[in-house]
VEXNU-263200 format. One record per residue: x, y, z of N, C-alpha, C in turn; residue number from 1; residue in one letter. Coordinates in Angstrom, 1 decimal, padded with zeros to 4 digits, always signed. Layout:
<rs>
+--------+--------+--------+--------+--------+--------+--------+--------+--------+------+------+
!    n.u !    n.v !    n.w !   ca.u !   ca.v !   ca.w !    c.u !    c.v !    c.w ! resi ! resn !
+--------+--------+--------+--------+--------+--------+--------+--------+--------+------+------+
!      X !      Y !      Z !      X !      Y !      Z !      X !      Y !      Z !  NUM !    A !
...
+--------+--------+--------+--------+--------+--------+--------+--------+--------+------+------+
</rs>
This chain:
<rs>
+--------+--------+--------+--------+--------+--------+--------+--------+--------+------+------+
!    n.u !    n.v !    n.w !   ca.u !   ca.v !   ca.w !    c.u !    c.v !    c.w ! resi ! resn !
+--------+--------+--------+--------+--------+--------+--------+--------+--------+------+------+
! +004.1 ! -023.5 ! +016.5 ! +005.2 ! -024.4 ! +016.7 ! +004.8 ! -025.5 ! +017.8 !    1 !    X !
! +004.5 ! -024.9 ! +018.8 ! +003.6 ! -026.0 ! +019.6 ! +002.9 ! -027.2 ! +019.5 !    2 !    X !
! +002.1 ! -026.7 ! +018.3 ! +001.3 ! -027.7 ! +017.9 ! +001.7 ! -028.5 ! +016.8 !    3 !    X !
! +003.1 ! -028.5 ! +016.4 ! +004.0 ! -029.6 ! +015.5 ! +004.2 ! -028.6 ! +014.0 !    4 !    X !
! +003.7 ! -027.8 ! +013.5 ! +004.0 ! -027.1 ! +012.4 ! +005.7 ! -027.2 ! +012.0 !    5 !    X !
! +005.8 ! -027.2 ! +011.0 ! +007.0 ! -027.4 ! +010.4 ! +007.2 ! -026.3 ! +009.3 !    6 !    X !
! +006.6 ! -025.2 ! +009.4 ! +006.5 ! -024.4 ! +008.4 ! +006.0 ! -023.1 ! +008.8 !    7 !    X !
! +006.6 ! -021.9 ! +009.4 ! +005.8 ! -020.6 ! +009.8 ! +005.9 ! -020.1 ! +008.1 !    8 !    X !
! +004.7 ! -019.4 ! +008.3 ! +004.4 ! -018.4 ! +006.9 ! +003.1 ! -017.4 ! +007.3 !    9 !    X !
! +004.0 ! -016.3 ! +007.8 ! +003.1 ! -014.9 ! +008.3 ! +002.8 ! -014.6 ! +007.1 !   10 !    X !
! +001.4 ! -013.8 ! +007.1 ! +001.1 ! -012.8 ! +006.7 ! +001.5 ! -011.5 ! +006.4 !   11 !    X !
! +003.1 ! -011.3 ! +005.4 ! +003.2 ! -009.9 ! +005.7 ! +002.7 ! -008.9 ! +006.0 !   12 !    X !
! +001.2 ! -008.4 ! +004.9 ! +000.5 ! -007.0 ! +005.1 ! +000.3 ! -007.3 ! +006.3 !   13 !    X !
! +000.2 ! -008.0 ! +007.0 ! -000.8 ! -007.7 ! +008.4 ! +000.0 ! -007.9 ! +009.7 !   14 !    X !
! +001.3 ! -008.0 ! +009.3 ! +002.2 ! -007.6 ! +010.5 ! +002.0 ! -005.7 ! +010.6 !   15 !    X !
! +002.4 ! -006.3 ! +012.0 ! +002.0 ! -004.9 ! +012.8 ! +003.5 ! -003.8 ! +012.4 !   16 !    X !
! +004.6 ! -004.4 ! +012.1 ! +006.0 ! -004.1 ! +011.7 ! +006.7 ! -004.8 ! +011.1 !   17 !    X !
! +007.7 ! -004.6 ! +010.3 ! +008.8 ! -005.4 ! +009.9 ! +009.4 ! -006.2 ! +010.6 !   18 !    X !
! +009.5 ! -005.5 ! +012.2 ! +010.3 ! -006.1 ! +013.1 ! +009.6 ! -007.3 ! +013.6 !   19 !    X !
! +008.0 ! -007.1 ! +013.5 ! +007.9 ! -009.0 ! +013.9 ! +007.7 ! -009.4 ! +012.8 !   20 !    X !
! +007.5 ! -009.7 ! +011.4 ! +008.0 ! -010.1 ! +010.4 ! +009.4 ! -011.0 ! +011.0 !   21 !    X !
! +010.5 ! -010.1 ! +011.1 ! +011.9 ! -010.5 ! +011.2 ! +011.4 ! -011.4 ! +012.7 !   22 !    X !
! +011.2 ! -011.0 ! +013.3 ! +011.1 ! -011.7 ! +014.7 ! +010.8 ! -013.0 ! +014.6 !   23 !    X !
! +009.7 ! -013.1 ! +013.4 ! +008.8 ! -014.6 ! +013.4 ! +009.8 ! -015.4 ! +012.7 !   24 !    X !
! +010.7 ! -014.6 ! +011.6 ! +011.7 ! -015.2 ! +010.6 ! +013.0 ! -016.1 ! +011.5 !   25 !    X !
! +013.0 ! -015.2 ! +012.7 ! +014.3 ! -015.7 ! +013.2 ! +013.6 ! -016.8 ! +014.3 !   26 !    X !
! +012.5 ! -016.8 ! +015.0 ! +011.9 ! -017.7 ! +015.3 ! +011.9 ! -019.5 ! +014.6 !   27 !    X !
! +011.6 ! -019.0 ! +013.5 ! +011.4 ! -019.8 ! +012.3 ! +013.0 ! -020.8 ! +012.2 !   28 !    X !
! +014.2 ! -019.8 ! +012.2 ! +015.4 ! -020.6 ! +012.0 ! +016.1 ! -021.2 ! +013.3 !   29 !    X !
! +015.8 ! -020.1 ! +014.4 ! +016.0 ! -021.0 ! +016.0 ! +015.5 ! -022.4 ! +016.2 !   30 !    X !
! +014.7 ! -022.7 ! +015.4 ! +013.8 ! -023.4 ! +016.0 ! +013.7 ! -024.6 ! +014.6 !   31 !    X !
! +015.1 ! -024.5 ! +013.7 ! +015.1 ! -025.3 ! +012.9 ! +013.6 ! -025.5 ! +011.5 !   32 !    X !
! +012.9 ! -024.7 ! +011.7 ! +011.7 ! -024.8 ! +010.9 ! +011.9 ! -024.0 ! +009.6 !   33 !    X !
! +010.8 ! -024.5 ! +008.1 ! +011.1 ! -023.6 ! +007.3 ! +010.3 ! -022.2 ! +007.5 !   34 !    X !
! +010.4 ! -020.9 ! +006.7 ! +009.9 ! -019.7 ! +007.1 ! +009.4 ! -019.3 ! +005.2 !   35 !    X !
! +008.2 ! -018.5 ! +005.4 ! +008.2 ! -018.4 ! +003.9 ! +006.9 ! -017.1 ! +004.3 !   36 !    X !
! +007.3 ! -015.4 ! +003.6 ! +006.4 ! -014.6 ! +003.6 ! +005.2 ! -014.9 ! +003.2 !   37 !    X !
! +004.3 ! -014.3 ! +003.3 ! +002.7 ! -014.8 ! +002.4 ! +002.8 ! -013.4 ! +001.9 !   38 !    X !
! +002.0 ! -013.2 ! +001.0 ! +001.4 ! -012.4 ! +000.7 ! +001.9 ! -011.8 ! -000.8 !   39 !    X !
! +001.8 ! -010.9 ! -000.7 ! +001.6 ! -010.0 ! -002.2 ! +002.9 ! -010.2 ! -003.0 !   40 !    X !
! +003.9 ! -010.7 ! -003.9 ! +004.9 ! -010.5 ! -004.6 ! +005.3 ! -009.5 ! -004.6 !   41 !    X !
! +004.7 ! -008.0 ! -004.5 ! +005.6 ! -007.4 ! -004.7 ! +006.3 ! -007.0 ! -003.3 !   42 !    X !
! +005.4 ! -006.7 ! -002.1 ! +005.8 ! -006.6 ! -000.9 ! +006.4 ! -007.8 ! -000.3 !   43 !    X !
! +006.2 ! -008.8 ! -000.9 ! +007.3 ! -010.2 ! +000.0 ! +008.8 ! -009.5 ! -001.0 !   44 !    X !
! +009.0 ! -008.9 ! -002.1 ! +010.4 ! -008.7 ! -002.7 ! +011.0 ! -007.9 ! -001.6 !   45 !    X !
! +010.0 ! -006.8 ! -001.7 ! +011.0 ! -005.6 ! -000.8 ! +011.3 ! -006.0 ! +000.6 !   46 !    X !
! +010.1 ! -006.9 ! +001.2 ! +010.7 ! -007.8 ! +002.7 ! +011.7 ! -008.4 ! +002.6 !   47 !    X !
! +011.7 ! -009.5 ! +001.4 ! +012.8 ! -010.2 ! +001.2 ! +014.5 ! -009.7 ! +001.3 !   48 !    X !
! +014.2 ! -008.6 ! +001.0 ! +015.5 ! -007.7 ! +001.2 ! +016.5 ! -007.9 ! +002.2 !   49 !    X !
! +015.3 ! -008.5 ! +003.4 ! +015.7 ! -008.7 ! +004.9 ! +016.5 ! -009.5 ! +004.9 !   50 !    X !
! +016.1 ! -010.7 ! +004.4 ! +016.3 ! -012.2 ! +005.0 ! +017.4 ! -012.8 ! +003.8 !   51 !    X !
! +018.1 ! -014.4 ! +004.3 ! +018.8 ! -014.5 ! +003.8 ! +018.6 ! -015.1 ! +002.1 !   52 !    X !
! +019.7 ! -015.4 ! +001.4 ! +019.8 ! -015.7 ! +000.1 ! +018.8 ! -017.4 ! +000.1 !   53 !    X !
! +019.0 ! -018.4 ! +001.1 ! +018.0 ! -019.5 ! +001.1 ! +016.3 ! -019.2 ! +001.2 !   54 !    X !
! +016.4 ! -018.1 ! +001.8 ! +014.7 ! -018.4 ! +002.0 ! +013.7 ! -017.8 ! +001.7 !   55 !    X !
! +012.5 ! -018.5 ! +001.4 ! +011.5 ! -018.5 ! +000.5 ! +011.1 ! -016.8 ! +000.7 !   56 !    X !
! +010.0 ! -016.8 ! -000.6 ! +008.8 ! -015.7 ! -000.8 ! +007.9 ! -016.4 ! -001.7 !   57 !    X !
! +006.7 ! -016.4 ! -001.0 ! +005.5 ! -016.9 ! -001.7 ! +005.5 ! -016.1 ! -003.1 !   58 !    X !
! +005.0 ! -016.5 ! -004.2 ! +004.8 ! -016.0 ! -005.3 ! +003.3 ! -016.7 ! -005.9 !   59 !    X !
! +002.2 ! -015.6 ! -006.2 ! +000.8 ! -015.9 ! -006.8 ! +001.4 ! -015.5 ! -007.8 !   60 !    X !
! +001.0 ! -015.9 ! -009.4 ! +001.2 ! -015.5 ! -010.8 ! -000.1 ! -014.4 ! -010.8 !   61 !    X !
! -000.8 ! -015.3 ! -010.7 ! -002.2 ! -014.6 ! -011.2 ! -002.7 ! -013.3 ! -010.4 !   62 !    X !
! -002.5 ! -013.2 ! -009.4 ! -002.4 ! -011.6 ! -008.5 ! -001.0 ! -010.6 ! -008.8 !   63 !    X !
! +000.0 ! -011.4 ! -008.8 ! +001.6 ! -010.8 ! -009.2 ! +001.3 ! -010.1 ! -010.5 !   64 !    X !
! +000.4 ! -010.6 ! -012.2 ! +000.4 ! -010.2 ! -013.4 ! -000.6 ! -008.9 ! -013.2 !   65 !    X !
! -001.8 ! -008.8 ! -012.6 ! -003.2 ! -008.0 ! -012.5 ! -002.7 ! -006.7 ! -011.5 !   66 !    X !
! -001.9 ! -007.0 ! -010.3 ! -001.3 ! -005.8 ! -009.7 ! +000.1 ! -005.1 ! -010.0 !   67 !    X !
! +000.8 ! -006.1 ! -011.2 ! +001.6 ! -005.2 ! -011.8 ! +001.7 ! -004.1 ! -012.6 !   68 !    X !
! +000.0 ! -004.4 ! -013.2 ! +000.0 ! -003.8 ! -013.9 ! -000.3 ! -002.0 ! -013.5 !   69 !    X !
! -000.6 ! -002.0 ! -012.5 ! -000.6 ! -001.3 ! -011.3 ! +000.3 ! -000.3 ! -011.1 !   70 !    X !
! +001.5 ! -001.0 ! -010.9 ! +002.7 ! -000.2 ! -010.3 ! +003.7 ! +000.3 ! -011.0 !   71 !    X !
! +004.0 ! +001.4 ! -010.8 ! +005.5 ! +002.2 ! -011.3 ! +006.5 ! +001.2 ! -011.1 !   72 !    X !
! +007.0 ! +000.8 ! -010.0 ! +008.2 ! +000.4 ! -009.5 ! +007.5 ! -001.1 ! -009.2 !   73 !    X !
! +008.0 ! -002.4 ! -009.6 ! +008.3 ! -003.4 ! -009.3 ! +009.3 ! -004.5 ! -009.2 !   74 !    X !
! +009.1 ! -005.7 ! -008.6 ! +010.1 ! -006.3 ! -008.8 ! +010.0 ! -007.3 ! -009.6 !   75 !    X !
! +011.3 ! -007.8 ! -010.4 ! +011.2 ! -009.1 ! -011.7 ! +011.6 ! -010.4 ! -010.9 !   76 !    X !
! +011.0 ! -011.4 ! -011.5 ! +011.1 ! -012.5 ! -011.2 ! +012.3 ! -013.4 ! -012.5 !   77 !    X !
! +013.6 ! -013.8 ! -012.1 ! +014.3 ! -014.7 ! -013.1 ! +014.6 ! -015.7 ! -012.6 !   78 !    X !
! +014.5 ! -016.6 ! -013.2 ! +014.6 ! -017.9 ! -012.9 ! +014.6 ! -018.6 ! -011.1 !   79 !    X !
! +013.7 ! -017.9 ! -010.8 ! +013.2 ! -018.3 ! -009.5 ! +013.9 ! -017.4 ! -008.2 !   80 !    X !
! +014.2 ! -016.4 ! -008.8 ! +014.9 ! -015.2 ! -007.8 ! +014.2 ! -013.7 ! -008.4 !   81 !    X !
! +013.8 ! -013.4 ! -007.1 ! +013.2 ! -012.0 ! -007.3 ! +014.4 ! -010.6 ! -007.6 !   82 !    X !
! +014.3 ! -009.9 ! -008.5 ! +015.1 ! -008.7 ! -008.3 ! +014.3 ! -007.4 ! -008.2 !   83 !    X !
! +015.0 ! -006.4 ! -007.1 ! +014.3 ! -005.3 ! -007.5 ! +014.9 ! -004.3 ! -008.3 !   84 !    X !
! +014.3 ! -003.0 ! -009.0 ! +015.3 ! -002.3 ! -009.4 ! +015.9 ! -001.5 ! -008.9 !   85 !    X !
! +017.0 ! -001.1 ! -009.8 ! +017.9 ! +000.3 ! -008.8 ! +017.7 ! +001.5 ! -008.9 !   86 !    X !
! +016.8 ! +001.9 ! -008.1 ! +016.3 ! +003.1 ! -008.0 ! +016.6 ! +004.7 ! -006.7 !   87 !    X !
! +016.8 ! +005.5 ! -007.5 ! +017.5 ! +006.3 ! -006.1 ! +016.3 ! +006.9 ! -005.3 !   88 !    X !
! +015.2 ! +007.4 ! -005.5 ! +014.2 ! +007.7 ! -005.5 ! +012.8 ! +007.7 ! -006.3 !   89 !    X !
! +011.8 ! +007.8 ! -005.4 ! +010.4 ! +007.8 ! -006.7 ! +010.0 ! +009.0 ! -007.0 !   90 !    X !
+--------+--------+--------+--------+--------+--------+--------+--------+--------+------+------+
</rs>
């Protein structure tokens, strides 16, 4: 921010917790700036959980299609809104 940025976008996997995730998020809107997770689609969904209905999650297609194929539990993408499913347990 210091240096004129107009756009924070952490790194999710490599926050040390959720809580500075959220911390950098709320940084991000004190401070009038946009805020947008990096990282993997499926862990920016379940982050996303956090944060409000305006703001972003990075989305890769081409890593999102090759690690889906991967997982039990994901999240869908519709018309430009992520959902996850409803699930009581894995």
């Amino acid at each position: 921010m210091e240096k004129g940025v107009d756009h924070l976008k952490p790194l999710a996997g490599r926050m040390g917790s959720m809580g500075e995730l959220v911390e950098i998020r709320n940084l991000a809107k004190q401070n009038n700036l946009d805020f947008s997770s990096d990282g993997t689609t499926f862990v920016n969904a379940v982050l996303g959980a956090l944060y409000e209905e305006d703001e972003m999650l990075e989305y890769h297609e081409p890593i999102t299609f090759t690690l889906g194929e991967c997982l039990e539990v994901k999240s869908e993408e519709k018309g430009g809104w992520f959902y996850l499913p409803d699930i009581r347990s894995l």
